[in-house]
C-alpha positions as CSV (number, residue, x, y, z in Angstrom):
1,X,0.0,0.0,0.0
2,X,1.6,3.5,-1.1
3,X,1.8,6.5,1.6
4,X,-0.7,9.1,0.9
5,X,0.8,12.6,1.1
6,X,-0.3,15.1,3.2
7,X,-3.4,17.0,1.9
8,X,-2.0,20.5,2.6
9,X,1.2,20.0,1.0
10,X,1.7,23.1,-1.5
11,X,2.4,20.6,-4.4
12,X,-0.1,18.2,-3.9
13,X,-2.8,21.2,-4.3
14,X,-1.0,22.5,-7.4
15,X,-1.3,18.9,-8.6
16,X,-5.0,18.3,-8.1
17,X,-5.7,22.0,-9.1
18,X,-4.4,21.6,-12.7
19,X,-5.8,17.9,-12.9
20,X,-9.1,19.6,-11.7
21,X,-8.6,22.0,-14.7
22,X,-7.9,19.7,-17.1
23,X,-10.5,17.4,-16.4
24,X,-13.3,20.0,-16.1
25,X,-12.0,21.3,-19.6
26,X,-12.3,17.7,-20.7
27,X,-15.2,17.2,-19.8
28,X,-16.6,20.5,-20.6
29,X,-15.2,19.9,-24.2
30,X,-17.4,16.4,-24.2
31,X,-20.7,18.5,-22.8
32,X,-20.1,20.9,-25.7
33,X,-19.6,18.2,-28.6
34,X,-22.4,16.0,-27.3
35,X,-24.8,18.5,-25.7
36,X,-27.7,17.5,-23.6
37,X,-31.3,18.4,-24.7
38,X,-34.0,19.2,-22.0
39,X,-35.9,16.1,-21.0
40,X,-33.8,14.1,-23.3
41,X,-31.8,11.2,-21.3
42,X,-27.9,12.7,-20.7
43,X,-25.7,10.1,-22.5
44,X,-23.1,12.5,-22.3
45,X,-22.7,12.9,-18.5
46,X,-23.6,9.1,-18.5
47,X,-20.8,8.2,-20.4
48,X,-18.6,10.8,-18.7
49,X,-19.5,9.4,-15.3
50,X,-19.2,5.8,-16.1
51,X,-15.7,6.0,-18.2
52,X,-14.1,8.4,-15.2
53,X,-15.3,5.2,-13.4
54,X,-13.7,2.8,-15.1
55,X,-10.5,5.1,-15.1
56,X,-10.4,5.3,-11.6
57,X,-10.7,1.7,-11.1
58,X,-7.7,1.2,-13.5
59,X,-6.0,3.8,-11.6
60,X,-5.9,2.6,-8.1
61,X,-5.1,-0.4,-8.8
62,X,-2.1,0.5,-11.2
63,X,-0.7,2.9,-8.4
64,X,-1.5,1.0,-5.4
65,X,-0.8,-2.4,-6.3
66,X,1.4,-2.6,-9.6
67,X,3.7,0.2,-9.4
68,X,5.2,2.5,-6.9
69,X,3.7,6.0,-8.0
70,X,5.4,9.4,-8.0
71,X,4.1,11.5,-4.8
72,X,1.7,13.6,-7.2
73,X,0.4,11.2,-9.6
74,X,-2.5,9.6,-7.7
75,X,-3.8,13.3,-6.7
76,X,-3.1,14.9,-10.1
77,X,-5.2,11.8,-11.6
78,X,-7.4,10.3,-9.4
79,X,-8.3,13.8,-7.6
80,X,-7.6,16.2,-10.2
81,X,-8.4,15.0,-13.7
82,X,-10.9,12.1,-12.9
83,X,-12.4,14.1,-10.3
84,X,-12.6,17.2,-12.5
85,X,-14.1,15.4,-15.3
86,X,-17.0,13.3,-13.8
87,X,-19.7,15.1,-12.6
88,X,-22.1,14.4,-9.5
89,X,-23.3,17.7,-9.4
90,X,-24.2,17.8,-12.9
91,X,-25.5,14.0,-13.0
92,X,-28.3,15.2,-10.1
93,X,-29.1,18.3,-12.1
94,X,-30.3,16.4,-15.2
95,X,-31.9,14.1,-12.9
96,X,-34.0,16.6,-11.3
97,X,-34.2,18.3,-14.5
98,X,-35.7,14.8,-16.0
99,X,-38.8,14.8,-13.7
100,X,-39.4,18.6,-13.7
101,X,-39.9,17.9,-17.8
102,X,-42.4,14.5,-16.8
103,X,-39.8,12.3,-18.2
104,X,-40.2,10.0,-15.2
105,X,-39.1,6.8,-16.9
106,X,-36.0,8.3,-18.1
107,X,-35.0,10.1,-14.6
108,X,-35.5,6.8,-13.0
109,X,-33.5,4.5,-15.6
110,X,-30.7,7.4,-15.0
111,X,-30.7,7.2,-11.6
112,X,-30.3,3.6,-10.9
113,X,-28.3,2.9,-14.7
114,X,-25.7,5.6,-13.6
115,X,-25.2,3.8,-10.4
116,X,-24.8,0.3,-11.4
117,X,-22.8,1.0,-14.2
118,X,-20.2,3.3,-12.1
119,X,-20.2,0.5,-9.9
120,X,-19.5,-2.2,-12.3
121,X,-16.7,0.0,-14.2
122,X,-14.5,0.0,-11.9
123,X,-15.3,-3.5,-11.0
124,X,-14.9,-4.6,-14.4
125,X,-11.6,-2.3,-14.9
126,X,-10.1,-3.6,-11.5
127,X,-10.7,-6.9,-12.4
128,X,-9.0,-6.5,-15.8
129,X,-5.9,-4.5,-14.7
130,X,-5.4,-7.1,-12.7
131,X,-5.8,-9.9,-15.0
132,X,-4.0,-7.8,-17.9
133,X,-1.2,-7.0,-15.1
134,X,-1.0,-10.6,-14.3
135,X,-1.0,-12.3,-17.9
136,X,1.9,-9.5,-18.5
137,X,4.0,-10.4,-15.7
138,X,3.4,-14.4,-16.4
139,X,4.9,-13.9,-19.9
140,X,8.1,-12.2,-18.4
């Protein structure tokens, strides 16, 4: 198990500050290209939420189990970027947004869909570093 580093530490909040940045940009940049219509189901935060998911579940396992991390990676990524780029706050927006419109069948498929399938991404992606890790260092 890696250390964590302090959570004041000057460089650990540059580092999640510019991930933040970047990811936010990132994701803004995926809002933009695949906008959202009113009372229409948000693929595009869906996906957002549920690859971020999957990233961070590739993530922790790559820095926590298969390699030992520089100091700033895991809060640059898993803070900053990954952080920065999903979206809770926009997810319960849409949602509320969904059954203000009537779209009641939608709001409830995106509340329980969004859930399971950010649950199983980073099951899924934890499960396959691993393997992918382990099939790797078997051939070696």
């Amino acid at each position: 198990m890696t250390s964590r580093p302090a959570a004041l530490d000057p460089a650990v909040l540059a580092a999640i500050s510019v991930g933040g940045g970047l990811g936010a940009c990132a994701r803004f940049g995926v809002g933009h290209w695949w906008p959202v219509r009113p009372g229409a189901f948000p693929w595009s935060t869906f996906v957002i939420n549920v690859t971020g998911c999957f990233a961070i579940g590739v993530l922790m396992v790559a820095v926590t189990e298969l390699w030992q991390a520089p100091k700033l990676v895991r809060p640059f990524l898993g803070v900053g970027v990954l952080g920065g780029f999903t979206t809770f706050s926009t997810y319960s927006l849409e949602l509320r947004t969904l059954f203000d419109t009537g779209a009641t069948a939608s709001a409830l498929t995106y509340l329980g869909l969004s859930v399971l399938a950010g649950l199983g991404a980073v099951v899924v992606a934890v499960s396959a570093t691993r393997w992918a890790a382990g099939a790797r260092w078997r051939r070696t």
